[in-house]
N, CA, C and O atoms as CSV, one atom per row, in Angstrom:
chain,resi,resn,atom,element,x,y,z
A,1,UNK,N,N,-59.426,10.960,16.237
A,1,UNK,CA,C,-58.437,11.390,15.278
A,1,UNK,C,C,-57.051,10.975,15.766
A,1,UNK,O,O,-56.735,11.317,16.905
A,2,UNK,N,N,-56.181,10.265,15.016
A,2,UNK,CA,C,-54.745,10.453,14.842
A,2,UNK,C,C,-54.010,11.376,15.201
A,2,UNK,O,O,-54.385,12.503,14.878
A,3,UNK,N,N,-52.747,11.252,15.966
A,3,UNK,CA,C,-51.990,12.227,16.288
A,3,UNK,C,C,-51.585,12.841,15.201
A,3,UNK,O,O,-51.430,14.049,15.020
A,4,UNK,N,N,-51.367,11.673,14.253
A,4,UNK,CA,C,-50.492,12.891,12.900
A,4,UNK,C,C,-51.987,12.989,12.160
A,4,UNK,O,O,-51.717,12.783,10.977
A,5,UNK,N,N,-52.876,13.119,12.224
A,5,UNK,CA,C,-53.942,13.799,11.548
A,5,UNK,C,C,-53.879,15.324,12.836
A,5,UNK,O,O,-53.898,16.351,12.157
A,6,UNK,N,N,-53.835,15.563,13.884
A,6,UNK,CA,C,-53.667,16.325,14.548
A,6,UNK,C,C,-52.675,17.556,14.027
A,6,UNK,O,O,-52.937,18.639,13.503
A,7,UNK,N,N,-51.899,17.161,14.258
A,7,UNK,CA,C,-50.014,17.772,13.549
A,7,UNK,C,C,-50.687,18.461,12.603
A,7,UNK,O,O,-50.680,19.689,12.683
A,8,UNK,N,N,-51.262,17.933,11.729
A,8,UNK,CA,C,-51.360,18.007,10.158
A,8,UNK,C,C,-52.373,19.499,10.086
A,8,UNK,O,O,-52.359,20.579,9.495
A,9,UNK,N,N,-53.091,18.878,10.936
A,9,UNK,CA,C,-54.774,20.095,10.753
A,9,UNK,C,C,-53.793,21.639,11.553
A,9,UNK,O,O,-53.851,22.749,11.023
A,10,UNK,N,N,-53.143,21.429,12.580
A,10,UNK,CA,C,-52.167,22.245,13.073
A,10,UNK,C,C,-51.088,23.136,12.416
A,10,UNK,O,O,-50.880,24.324,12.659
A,11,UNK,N,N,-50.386,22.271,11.464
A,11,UNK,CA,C,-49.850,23.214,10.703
A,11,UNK,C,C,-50.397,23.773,9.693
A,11,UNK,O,O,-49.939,24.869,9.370
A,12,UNK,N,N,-51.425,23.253,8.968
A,12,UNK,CA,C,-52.645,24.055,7.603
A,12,UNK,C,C,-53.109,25.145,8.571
A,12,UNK,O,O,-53.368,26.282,8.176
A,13,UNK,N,N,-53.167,24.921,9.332
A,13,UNK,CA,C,-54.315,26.037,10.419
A,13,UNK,C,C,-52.832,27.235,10.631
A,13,UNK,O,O,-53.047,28.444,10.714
A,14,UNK,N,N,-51.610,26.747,10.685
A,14,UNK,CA,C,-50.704,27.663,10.932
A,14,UNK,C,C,-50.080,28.456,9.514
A,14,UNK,O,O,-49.868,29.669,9.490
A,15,UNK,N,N,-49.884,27.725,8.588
A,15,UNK,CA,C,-49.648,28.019,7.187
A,15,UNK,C,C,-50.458,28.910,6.611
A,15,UNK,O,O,-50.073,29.796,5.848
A,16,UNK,N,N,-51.941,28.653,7.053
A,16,UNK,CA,C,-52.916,29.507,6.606
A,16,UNK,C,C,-53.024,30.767,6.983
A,16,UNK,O,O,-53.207,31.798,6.335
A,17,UNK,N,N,-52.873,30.535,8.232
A,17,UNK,CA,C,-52.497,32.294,9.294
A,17,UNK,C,C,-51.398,32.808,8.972
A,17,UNK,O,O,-51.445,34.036,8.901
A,18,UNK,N,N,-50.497,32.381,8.765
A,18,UNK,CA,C,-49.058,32.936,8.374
A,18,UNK,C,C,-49.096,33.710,7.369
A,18,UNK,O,O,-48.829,34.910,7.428
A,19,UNK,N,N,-49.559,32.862,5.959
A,19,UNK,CA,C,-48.918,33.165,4.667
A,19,UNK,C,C,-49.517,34.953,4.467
A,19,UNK,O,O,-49.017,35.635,3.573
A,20,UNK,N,N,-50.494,35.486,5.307
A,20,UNK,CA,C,-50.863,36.687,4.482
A,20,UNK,C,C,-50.182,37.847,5.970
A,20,UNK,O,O,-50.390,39.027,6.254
A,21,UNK,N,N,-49.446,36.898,6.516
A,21,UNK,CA,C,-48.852,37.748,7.566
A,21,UNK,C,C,-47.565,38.329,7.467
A,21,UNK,O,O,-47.205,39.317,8.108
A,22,UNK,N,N,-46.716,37.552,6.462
A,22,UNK,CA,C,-45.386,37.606,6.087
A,22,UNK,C,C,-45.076,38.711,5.099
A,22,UNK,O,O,-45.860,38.790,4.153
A,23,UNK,N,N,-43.845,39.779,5.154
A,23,UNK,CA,C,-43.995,40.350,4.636
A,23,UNK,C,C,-42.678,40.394,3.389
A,23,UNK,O,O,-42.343,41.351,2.691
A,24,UNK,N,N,-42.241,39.319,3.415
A,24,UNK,CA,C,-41.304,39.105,2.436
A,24,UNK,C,C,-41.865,38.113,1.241
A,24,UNK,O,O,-41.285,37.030,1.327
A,25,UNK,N,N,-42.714,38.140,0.266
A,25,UNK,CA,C,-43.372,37.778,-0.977
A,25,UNK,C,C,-42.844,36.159,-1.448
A,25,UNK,O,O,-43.598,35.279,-1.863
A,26,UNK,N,N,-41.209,36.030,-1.244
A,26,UNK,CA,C,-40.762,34.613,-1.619
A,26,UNK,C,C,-41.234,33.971,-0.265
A,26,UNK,O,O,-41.554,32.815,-0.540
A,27,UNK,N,N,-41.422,34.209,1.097
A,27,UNK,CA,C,-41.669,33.298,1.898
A,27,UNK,C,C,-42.966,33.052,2.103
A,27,UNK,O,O,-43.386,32.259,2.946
A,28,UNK,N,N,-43.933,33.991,1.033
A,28,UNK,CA,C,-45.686,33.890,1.491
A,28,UNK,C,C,-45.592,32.774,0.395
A,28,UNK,O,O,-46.098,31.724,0.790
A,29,UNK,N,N,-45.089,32.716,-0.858
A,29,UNK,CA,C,-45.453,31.334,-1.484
A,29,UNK,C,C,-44.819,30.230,-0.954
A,29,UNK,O,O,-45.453,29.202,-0.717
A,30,UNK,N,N,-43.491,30.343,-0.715
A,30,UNK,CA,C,-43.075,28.838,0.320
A,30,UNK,C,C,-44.064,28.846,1.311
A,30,UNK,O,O,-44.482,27.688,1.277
A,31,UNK,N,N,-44.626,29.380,2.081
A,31,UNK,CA,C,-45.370,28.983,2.821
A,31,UNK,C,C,-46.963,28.315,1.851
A,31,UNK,O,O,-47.391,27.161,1.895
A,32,UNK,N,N,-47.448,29.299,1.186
A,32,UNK,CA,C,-48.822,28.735,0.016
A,32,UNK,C,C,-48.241,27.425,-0.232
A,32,UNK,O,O,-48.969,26.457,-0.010
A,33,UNK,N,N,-46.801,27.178,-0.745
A,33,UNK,CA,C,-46.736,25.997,-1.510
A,33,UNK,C,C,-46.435,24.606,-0.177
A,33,UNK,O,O,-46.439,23.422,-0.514
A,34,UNK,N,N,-46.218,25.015,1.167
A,34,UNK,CA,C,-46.195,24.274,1.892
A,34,UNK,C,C,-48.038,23.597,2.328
A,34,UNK,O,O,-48.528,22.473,2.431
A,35,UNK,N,N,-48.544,24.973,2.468
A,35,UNK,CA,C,-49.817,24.437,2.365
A,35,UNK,C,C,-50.561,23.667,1.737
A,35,UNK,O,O,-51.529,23.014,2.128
A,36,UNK,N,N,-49.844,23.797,0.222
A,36,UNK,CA,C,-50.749,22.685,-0.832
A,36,UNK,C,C,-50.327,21.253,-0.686
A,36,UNK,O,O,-50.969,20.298,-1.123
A,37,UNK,N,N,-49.550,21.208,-0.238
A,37,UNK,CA,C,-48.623,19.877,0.113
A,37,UNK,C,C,-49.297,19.023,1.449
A,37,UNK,O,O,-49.667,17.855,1.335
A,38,UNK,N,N,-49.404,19.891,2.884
A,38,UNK,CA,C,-50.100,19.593,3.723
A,38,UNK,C,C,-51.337,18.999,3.607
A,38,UNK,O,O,-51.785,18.036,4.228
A,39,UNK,N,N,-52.036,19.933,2.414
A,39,UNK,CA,C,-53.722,19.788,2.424
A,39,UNK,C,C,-53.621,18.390,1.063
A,39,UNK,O,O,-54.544,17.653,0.717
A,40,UNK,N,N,-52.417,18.405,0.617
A,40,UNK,CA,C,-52.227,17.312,-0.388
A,40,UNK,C,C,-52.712,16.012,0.683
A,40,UNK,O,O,-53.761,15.370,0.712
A,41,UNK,N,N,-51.121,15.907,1.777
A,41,UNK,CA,C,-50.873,14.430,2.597
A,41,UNK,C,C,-52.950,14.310,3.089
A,41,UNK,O,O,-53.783,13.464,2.765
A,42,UNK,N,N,-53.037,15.196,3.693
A,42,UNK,CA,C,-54.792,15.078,4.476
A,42,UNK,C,C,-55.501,14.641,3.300
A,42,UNK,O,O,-56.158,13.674,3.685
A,43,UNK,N,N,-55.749,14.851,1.942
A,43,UNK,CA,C,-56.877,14.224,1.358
A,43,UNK,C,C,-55.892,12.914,1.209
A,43,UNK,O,O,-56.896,12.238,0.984
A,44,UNK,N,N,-54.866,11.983,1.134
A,44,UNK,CA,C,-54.359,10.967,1.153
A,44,UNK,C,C,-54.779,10.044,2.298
A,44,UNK,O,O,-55.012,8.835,2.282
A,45,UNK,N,N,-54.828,11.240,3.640
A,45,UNK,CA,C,-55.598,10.279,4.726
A,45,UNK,C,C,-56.802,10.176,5.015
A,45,UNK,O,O,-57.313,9.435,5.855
A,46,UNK,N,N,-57.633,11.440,3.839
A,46,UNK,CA,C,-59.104,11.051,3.982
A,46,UNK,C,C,-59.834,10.133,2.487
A,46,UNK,O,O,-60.962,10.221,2.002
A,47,UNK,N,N,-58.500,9.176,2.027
A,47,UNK,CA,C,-58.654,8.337,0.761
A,47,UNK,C,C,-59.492,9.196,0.035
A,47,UNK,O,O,-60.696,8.947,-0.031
A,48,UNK,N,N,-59.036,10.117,-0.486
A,48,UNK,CA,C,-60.012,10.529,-1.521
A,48,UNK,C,C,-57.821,11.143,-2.134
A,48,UNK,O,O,-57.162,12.081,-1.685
A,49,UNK,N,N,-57.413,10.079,-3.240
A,49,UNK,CA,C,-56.278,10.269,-3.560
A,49,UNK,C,C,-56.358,10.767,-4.939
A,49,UNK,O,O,-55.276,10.634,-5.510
A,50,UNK,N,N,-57.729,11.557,-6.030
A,50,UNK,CA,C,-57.652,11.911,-7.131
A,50,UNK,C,C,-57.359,13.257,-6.399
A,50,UNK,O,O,-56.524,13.962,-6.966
A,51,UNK,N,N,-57.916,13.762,-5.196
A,51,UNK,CA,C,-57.885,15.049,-4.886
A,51,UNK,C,C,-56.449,15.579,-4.434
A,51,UNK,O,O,-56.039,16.738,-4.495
A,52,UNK,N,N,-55.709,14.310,-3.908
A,52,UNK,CA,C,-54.470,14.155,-3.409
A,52,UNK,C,C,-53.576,15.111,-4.461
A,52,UNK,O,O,-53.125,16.240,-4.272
A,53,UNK,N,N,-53.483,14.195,-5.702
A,53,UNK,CA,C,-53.084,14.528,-6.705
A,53,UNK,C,C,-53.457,15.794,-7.473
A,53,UNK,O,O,-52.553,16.467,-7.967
A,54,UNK,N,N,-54.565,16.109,-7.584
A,54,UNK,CA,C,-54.793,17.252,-8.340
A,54,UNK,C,C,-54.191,18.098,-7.187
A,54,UNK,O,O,-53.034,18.328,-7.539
A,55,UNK,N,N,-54.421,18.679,-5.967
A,55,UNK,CA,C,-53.792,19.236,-5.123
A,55,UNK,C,C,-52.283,19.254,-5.106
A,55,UNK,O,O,-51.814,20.378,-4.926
A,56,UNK,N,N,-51.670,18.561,-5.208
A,56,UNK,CA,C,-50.036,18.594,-5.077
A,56,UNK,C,C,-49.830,18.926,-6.838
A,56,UNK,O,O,-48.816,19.496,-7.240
A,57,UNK,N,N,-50.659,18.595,-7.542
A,57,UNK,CA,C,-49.975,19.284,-8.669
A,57,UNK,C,C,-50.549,20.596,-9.170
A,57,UNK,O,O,-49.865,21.243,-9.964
A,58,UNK,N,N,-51.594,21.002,-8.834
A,58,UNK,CA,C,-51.768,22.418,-8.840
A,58,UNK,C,C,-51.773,22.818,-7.485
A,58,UNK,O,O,-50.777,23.532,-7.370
A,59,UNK,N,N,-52.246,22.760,-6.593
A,59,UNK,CA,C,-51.712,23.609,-5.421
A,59,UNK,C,C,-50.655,24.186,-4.983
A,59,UNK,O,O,-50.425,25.366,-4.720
A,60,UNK,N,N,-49.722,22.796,-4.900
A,60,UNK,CA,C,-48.364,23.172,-4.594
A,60,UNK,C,C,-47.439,23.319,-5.951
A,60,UNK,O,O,-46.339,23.852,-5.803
A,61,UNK,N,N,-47.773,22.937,-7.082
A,61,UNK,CA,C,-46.630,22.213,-7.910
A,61,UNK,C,C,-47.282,23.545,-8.976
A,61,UNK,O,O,-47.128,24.607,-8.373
A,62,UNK,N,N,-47.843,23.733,-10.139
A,62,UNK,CA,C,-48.199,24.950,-10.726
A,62,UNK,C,C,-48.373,26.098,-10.511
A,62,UNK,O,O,-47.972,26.957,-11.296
A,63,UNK,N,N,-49.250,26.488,-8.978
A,63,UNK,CA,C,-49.159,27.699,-8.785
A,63,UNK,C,C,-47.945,28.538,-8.525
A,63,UNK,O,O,-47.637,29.652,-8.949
A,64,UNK,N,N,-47.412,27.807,-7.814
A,64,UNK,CA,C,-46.135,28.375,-7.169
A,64,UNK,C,C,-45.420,28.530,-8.034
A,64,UNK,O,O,-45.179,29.688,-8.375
A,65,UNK,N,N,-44.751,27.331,-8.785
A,65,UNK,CA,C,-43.999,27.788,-10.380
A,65,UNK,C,C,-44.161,29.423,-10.662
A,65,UNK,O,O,-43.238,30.234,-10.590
A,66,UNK,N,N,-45.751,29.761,-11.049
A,66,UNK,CA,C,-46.282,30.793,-11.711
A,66,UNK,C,C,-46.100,31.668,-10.673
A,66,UNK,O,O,-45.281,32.530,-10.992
A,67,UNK,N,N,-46.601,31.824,-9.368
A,67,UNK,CA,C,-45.859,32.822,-8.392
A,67,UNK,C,C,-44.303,33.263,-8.618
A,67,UNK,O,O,-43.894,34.424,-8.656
A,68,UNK,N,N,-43.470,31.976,-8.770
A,68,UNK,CA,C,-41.939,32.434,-8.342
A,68,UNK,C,C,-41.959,33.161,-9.633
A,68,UNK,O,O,-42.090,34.384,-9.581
A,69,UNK,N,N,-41.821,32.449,-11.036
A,69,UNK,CA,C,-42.361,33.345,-12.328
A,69,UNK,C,C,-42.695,34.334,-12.117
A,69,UNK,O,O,-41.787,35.100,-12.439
A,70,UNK,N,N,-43.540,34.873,-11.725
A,70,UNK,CA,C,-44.095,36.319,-11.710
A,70,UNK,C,C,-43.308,37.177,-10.593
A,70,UNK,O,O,-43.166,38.378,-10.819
A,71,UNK,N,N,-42.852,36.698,-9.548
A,71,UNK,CA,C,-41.809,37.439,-8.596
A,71,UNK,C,C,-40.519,37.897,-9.566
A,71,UNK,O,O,-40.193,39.084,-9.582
A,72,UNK,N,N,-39.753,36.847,-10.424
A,72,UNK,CA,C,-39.105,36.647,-11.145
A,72,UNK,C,C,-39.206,38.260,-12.136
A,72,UNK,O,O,-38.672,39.334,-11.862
A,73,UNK,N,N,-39.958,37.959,-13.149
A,73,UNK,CA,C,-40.344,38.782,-14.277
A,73,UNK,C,C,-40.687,40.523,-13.497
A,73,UNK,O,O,-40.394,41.550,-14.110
A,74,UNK,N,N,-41.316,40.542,-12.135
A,74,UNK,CA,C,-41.095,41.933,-11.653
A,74,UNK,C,C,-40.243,42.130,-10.975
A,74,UNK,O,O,-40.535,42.963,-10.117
A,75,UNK,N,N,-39.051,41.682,-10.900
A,75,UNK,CA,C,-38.078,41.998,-10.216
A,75,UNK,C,C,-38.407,41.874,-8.909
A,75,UNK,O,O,-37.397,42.372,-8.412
A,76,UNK,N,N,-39.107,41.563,-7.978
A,76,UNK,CA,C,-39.450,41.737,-6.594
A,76,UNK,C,C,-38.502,40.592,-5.776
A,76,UNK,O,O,-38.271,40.659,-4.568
A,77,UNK,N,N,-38.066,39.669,-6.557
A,77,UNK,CA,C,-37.534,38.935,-5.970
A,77,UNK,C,C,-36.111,39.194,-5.626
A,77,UNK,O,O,-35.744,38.963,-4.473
A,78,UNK,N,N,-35.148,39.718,-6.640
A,78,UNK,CA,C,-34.537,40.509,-6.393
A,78,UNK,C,C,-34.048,41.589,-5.554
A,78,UNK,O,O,-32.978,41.803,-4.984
A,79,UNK,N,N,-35.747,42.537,-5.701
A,79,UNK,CA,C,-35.468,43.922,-4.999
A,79,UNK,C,C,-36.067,43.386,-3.310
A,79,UNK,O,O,-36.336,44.255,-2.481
A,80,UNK,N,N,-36.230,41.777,-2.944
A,80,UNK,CA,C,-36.078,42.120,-1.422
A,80,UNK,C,C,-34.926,41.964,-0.893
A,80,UNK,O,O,-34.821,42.319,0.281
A,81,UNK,N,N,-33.898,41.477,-1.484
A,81,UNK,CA,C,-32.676,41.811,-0.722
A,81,UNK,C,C,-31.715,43.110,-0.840
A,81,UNK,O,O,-30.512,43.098,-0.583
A,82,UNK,N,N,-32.230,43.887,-1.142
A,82,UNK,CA,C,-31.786,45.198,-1.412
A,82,UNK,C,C,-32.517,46.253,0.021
A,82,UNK,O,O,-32.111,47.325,0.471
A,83,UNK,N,N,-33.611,45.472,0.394
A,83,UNK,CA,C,-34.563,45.869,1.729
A,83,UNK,C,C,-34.115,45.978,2.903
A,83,UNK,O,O,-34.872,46.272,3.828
């Protein structure tokens, strides 16, 4: 394996542990949406690039939209700086 295939499996493996560790709601989806991005570049280096794509546009690119949306619409996004 590649050093930056290394890096790569390293930070998904860290993104993944993180995101349900964090307790501020806007930084668990920046982190989700960093992950979809990561696991995007890796199917690019394991040439399988339809998966690339569907991944960066729903992984990272739709869900998150609909996360910040929904942080948005309950006020939570808001009420963490009031914390």
């Amino acid at each position: 394996m590649e050093i930056a295939e290394c890096l790569l499996l390293l930070a998904l493996i860290i993104t993944a542990a993180a995101a349900p560790l964090l307790k501020r709601l806007l930084n668990t989806v920046i982190v989700y949406m960093a992950f979809g991005l990561i696991m995007s570049v890796l199917w690019i280096l394991l040439q399988a690039p339809d998966l690339a794509i569907t991944e960066a546009a729903v992984g990272a690119g739709v869900t998150s939209v609909l996360f910040f949306l929904t942080l948005k619409k309950t006020d939570l996004l808001e009420g963490e700086d009031k914390k």
